[in-house]
N, C-alpha and C positions, 0 to 999 in steps of 0.2 A: 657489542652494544656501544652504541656511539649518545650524546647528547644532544640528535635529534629528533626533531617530533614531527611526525607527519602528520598533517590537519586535510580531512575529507572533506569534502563537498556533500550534503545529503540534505534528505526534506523525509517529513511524515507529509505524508496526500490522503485524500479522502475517498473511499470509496462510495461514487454517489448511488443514490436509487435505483439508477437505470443500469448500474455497472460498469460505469466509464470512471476514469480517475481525471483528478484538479489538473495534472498536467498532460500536456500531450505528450507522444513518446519521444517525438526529438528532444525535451527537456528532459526528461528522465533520461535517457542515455550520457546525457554532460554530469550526470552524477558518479560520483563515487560509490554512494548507499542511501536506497529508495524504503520506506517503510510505508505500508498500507495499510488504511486501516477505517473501520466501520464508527462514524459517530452520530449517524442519523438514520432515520427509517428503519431503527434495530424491531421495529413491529411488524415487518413485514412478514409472509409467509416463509416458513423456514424455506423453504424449497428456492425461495426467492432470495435471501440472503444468502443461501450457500452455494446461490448462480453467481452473485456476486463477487463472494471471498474468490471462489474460482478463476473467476475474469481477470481478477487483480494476482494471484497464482500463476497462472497462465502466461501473464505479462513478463515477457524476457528483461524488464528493469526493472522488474520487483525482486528485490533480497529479504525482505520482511513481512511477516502480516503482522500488523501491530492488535494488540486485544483481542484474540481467535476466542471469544465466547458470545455467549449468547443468554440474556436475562429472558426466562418465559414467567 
């Protein structure tokens, strides 16, 4: 153990309505650590938000899903 610190590159992104995320995936790759995460349209049909956790799941530069709930 030495006294340096290593500082990552990351973002929280939004997982929009349609299931596309804030960044495109060339920027997400320049990252370190990706977090996704649902803060709008959480009224959608269930069936429809859990297409989208998916999509963002799915995403090979996603390392995160940020908030995996759901208020009914």
């Amino acid at each position: 153990m030495g006294d340096s610190i290593r500082v990552l590159q990351g973002c929280e992104l939004e997982i929009h309505a349609d299931g596309t995320l804030d960044l495109p995936d060339e920027a997400l790759a320049k990252l370190d650590i990706v977090v996704a995460s649902l803060h709008v349209s959480l009224r959608q049909p269930r069936d429809q938000v859990t297409q989208r956790m998916l999509n963002a799941i799915h995403n090979p530069h996603v390392d995160i899903i940020g908030h995996p709930n759901r208020e009914d």
